[in-house]
SEVOKOL-519125 format. One record per residue: residue number from 1; residue in one letter; chain; x, y negated, z negated of N, C-alpha, C in turn. Coordinates in Angstrom, 1 decimal. Layout:
BEGIN
+-----+-----+-------+--------+--------+--------+--------+--------+--------+--------+--------+--------+
!   n ! res ! chain !    n.u !    n.v !    n.w !   ca.u !   ca.v !   ca.w !    c.u !    c.v !    c.w !
+-----+-----+-------+--------+--------+--------+--------+--------+--------+--------+--------+--------+
! NUM !   A !     A !      X !      Y !      Z !      X !      Y !      Z !      X !      Y !      Z !
...
+-----+-----+-------+--------+--------+--------+--------+--------+--------+--------+--------+--------+
This chain:
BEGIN
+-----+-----+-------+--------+--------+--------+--------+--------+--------+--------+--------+--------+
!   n ! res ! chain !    n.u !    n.v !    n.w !   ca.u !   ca.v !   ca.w !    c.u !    c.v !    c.w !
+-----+-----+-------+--------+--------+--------+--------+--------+--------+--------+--------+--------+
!   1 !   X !     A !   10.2 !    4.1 !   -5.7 !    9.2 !    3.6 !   -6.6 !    9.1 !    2.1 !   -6.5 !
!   2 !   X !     A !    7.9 !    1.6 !   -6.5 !    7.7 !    0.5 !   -6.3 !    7.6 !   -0.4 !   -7.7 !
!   3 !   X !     A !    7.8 !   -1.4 !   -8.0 !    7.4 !   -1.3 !   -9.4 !    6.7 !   -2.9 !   -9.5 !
!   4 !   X !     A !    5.5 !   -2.8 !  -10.5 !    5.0 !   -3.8 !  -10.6 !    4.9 !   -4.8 !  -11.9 !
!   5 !   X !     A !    4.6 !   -5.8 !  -11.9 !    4.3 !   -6.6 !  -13.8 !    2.9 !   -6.5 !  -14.2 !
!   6 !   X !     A !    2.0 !   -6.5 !  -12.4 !    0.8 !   -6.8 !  -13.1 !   -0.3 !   -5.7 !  -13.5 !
!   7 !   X !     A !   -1.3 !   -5.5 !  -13.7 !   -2.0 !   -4.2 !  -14.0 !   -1.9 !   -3.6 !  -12.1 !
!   8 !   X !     A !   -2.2 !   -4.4 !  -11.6 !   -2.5 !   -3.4 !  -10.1 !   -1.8 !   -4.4 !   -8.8 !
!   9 !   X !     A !   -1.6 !   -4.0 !   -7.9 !   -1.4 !   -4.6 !   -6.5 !   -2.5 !   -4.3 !   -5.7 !
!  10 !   X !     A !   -2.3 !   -4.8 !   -4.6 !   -3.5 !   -4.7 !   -3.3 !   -2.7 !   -3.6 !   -2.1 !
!  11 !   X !     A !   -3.3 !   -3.0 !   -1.8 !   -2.8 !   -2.2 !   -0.7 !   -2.1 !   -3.4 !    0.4 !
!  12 !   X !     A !   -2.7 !   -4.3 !    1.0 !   -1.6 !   -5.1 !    1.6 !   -0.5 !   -6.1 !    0.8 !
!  13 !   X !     A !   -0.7 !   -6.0 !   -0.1 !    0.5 !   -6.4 !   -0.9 !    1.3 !   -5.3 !   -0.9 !
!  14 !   X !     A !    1.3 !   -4.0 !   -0.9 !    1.9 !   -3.1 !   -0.7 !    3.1 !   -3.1 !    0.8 !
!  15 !   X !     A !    2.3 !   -3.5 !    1.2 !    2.6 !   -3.4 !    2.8 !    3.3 !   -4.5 !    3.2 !
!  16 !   X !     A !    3.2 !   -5.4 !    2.5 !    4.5 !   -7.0 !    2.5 !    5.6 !   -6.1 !    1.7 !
!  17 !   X !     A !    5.5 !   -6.2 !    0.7 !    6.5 !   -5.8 !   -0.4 !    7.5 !   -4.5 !    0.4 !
!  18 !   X !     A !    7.1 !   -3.7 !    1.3 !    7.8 !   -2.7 !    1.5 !    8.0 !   -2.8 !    3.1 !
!  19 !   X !     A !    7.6 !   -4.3 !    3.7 !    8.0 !   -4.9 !    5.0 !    7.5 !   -3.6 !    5.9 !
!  20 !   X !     A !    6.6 !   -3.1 !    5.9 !    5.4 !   -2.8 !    7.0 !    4.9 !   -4.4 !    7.9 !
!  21 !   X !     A !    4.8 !   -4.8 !    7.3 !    4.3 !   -6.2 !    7.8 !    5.2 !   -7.3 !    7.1 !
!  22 !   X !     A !    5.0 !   -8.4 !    8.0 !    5.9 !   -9.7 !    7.5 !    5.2 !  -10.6 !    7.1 !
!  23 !   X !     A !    3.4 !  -10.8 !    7.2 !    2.4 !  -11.4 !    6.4 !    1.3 !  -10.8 !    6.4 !
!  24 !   X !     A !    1.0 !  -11.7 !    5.1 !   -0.7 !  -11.3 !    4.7 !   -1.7 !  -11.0 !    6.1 !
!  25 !   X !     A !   -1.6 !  -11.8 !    7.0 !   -2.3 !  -11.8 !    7.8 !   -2.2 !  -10.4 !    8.6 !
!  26 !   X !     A !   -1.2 !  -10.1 !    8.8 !   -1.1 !   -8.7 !   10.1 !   -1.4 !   -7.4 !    8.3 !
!  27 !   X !     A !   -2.0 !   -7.6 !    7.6 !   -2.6 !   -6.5 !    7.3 !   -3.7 !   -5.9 !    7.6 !
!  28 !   X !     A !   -4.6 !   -6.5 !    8.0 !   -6.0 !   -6.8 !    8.6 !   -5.7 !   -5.2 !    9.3 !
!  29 !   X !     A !   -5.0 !   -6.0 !   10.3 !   -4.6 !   -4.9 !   11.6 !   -3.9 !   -3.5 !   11.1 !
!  30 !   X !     A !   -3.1 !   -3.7 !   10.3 !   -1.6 !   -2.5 !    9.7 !   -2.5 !   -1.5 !    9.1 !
!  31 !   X !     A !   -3.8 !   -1.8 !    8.3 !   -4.3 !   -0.9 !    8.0 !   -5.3 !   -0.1 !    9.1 !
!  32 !   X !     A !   -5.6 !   -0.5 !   10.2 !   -6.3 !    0.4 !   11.0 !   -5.6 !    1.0 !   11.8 !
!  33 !   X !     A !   -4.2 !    0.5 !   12.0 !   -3.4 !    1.4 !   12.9 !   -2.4 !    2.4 !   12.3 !
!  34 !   X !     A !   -2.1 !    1.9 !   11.1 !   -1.1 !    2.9 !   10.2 !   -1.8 !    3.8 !    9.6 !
!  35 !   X !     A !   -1.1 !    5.5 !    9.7 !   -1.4 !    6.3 !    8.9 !   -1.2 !    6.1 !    7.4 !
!  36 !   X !     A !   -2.3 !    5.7 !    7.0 !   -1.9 !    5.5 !    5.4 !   -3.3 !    6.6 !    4.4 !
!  37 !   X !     A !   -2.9 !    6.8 !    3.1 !   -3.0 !    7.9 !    2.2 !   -3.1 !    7.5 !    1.1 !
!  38 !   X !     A !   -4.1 !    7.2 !    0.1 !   -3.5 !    6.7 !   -1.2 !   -4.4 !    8.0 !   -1.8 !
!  39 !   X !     A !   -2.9 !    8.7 !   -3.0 !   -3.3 !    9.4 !   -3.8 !   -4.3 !   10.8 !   -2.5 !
!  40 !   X !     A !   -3.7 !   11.0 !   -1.5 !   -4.2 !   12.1 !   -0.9 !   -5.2 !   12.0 !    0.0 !
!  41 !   X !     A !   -6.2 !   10.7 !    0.0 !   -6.8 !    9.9 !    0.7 !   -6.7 !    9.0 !    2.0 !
!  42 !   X !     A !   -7.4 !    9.3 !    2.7 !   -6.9 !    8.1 !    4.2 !   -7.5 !    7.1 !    3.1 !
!  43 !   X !     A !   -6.7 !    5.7 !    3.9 !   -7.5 !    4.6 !    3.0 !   -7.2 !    3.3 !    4.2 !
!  44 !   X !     A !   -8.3 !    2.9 !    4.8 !   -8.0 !    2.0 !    5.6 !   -8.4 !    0.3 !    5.2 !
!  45 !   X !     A !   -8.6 !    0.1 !    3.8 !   -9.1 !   -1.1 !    3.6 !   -7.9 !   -1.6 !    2.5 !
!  46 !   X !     A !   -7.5 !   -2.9 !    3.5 !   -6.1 !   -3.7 !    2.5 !   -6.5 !   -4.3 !    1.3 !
!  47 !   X !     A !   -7.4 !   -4.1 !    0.5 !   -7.8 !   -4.9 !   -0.5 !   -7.9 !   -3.6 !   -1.4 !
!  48 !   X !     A !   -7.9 !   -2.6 !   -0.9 !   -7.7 !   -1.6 !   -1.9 !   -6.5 !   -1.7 !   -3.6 !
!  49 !   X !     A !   -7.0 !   -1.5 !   -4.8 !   -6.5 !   -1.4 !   -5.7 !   -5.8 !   -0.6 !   -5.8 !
!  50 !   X !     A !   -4.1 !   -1.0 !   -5.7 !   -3.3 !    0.3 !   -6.9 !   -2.8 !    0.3 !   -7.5 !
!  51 !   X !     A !   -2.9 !    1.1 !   -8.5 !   -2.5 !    1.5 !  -10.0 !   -1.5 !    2.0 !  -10.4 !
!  52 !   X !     A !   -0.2 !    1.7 !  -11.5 !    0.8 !    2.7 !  -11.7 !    0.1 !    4.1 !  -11.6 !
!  53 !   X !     A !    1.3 !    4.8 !  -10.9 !    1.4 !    6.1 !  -11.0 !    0.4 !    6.5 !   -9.5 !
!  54 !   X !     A !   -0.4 !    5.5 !   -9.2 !   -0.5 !    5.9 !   -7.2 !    0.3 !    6.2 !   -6.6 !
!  55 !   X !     A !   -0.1 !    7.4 !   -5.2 !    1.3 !    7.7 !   -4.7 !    0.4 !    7.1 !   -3.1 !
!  56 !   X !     A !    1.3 !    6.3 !   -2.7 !    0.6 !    6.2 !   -1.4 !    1.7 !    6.6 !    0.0 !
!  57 !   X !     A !    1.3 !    7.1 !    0.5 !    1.8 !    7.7 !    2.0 !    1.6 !    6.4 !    3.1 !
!  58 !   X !     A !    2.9 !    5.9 !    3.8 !    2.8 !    5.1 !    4.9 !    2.7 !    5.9 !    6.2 !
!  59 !   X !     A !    2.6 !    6.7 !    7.0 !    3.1 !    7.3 !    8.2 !    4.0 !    8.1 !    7.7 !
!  60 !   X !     A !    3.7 !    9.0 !    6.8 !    4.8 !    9.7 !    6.7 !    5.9 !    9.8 !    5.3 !
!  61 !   X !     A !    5.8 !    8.4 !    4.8 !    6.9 !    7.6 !    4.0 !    6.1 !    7.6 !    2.7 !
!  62 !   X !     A !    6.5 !    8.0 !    1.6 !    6.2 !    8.2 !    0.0 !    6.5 !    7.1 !   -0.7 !
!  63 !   X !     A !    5.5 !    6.3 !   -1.5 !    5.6 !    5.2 !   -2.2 !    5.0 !    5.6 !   -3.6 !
!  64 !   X !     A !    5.5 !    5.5 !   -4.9 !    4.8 !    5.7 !   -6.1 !    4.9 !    4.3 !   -6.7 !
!  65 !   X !     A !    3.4 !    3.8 !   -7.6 !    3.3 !    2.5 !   -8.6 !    3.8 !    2.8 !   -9.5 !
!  66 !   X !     A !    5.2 !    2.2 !  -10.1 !    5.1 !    2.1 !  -11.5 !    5.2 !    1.2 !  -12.0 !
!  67 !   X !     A !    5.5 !    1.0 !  -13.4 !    5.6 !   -0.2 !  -14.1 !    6.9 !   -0.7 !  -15.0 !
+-----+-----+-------+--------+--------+--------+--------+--------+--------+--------+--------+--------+
């Protein structure tokens, strides 16, 4: 579980926080080449919002938002 303070994170803040990537910048890219899933969904845009209790899929790998 990932857990957050603020109402939501960004799908590449996801992806720092759980060292898929080492900066903001290679999310650009991390999202068009990584299998990613939020809540059951491909989702290829890093600016995407998530919310406690999203479950997002990296390649395979299970991440839940809570708080």
């Amino acid at each position: 579980m990932i857990v957050i303070s603020t109402p939501y994170i960004t799908l590449g803040q996801l992806l720092k926080m759980t060292d898929w990537i080492s900066s903001g910048g290679q999310a650009k890219i991390a999202v068009k080449t990584l299998k990613i899933k939020v809540n059951g969904e491909k989702e290829d845009r890093r600016g995407r919002k998530l919310y406690p209790n999203d479950v997002i899929e990296i390649e395979g790998k299970s991440y839940t938002i809570g708080q």
